[in-house]
N, C-alpha and C positions, 0 to 999 in steps of 0.2 A: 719516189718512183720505184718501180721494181718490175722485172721481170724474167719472166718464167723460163726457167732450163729447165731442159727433158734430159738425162741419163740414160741412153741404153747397154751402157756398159761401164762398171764403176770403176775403172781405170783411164776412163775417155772422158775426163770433167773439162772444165773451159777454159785452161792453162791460164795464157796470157790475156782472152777473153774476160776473164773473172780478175785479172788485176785490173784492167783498165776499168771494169764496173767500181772496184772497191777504193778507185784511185777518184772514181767522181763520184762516193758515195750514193751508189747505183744500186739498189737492194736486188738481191738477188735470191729464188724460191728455186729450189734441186728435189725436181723430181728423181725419184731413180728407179723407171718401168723395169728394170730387171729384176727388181723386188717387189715386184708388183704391187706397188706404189700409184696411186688412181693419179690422171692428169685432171686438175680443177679446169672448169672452165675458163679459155685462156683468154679471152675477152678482158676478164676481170686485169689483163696486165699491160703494161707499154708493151712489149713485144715476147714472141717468143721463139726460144735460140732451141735446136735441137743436134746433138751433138753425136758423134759416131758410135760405130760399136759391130761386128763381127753377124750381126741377124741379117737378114735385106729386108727388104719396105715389099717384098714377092709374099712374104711368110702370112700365115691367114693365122697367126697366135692372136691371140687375147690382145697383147701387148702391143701389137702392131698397127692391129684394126682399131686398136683405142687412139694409137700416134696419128695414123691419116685421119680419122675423123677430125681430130686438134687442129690440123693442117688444113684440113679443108676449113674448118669455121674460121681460122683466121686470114685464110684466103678470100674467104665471102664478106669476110669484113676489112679487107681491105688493109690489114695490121701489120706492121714490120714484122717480117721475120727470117733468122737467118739459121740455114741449116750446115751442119759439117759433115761429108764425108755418108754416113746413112743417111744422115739429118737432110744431104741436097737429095738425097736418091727418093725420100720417103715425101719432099716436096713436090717433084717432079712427078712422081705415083698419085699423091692427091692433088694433080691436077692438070690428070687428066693424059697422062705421057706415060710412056715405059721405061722398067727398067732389065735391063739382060746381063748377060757376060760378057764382060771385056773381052777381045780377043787375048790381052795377056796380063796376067796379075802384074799390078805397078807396088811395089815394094821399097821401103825406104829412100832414100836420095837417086839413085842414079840407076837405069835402068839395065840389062842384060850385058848391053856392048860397053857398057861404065859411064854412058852418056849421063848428064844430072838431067832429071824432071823440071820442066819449068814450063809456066803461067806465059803464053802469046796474049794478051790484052787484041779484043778483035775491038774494027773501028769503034761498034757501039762500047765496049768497057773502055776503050781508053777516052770516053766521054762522062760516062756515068761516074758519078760523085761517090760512090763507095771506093774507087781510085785514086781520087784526088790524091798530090801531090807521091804517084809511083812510077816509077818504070814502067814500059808497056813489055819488058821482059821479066819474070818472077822469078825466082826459085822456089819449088815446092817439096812438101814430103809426104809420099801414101801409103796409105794402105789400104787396099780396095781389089775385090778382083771382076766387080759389075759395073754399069757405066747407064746412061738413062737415054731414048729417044725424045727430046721433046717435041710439044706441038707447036704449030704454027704458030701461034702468038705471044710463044714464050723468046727472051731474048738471048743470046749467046754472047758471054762478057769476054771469054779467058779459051781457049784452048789448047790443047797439048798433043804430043805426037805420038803415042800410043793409047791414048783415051781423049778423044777428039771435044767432049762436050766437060769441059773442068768448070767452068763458074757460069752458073744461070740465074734470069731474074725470069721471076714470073709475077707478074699485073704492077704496080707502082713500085711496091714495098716488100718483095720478098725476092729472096737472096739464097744461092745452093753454091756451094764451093766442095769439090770436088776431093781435093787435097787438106791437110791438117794444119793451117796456117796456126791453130792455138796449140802446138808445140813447144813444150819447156824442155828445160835439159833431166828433171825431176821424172815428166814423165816418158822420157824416152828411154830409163833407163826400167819402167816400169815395166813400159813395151817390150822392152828387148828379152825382159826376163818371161813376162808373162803369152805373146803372142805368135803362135805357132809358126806365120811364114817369116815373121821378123826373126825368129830361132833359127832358121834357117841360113842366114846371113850371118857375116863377121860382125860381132857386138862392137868389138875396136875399129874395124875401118867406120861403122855407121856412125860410131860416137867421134870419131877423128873429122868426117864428114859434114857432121854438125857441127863441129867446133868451128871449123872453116867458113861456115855462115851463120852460126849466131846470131851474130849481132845486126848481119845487116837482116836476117831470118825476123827476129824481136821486133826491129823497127818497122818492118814490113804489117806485120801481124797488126801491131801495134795503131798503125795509119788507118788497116783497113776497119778494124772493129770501133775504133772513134770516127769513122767516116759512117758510119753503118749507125752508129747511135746519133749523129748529128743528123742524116736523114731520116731517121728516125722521130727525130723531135723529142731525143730522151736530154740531146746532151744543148 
């Protein structure tokens, strides 16, 4: 089995995402549209995962109109997929919903007054099988400074208190999560160095930050992307 990752930015790959594929000998194909890189037609795969990166799913590039068309075919055909962070924004755009400006850019761990970011699980997620066995309270980590309107028939899994719509499903089998659940501690230090509003912040408290949820952070991650392949039908 194998299926397809998009790359919109080559420091945004599938952290823990990509262990859990390699840990169930889960083949895995890495687009990387930043180097414009063509997306094969995604049909051809068990699903396809689209992963973050600093563009928005607004952009009318090359790049982007190539991502939503992808989106839309495997929404019309009905195929797991899950997006992170663009990946849920660029979901939500192909189909059929908007995307705008947060009122305030949400930035590693903990928000303005020092409060930490976290996953509310709304009635429908704390039902839905991509949760199985989590808390209906998360901790999350973003980076993002746009958020998405969905439509009516989209479902609302996760919310948070200064970007209200965090984890979306749209039709059976596709999945937008708002936050970076496939954070490693490899690439946080990648971010820190390389992403302008993360520059911004203390490198040490955000690394001190993580360190304090690690592990329960890993296991979380962990649950939800083996939940995501079993309803899938991969695993």
């Amino acid at each position: 089995m194998t299926v397809l990752i998009v790359k919109n930015c080559a420091r945004e790959g599938p952290g823990t995402l990509g262990e859990i594929l390699r840990s169930n000998s889960i083949e895995q194909e890495i687009v990387e549209i930043e180097r414009a890189e063509e997306i094969p037609d995604p049909t051809g795969y068990e699903a396809l995962i689209v992963m973050g990166g600093p563009a928005s799913a607004n952009d009318t590039t090359k790049a982007m109109k190539q991502e939503i068309a992808a989106i839309q075919q495997v929404a019309r055909a009905d195929m797991p997929y899950l997006g992170i962070c663009l990946g849920m924004q660029a979901l939500v755009k192909a189909c059929g919903g908007r995307v705008i400006r947060n009122p305030i850019k949400e930035v590693g761990w903990k928000d303005l007054h020092g409060k930490e970011f976290s996953l509310e699980l709304t009635p429908a997620g704390q039902k839905d099988t991509i949760f199985k066995g989590l808390e209906a309270t998360l901790p999350i980590f973003h980076l993002h400074g746009e958020t998405v309107e969905l439509t009516h028939d989209m479902q609302l899994l996760a919310t948070g208190k200064h970007c209200r719509n965090q984890v979306v499903k749209a039709g059976n089998n596709a999945y937008g999560f708002q936050g970076h659940l496939e954070l490693t501690a490899s690439m946080l230090d990648t971010w820190l160095a390389e992403d302008d509003d993360l520059k911004q912040l203390s490198s040490e408290e955000v690394k001190r930050d993580h360190a304090a949820v690690r592990e329960e952070y890993e296991s979380n991650s962990k649950k939800v992307f083996t939940n995501f392949l079993r309803t899938a039908g991969i695993l």
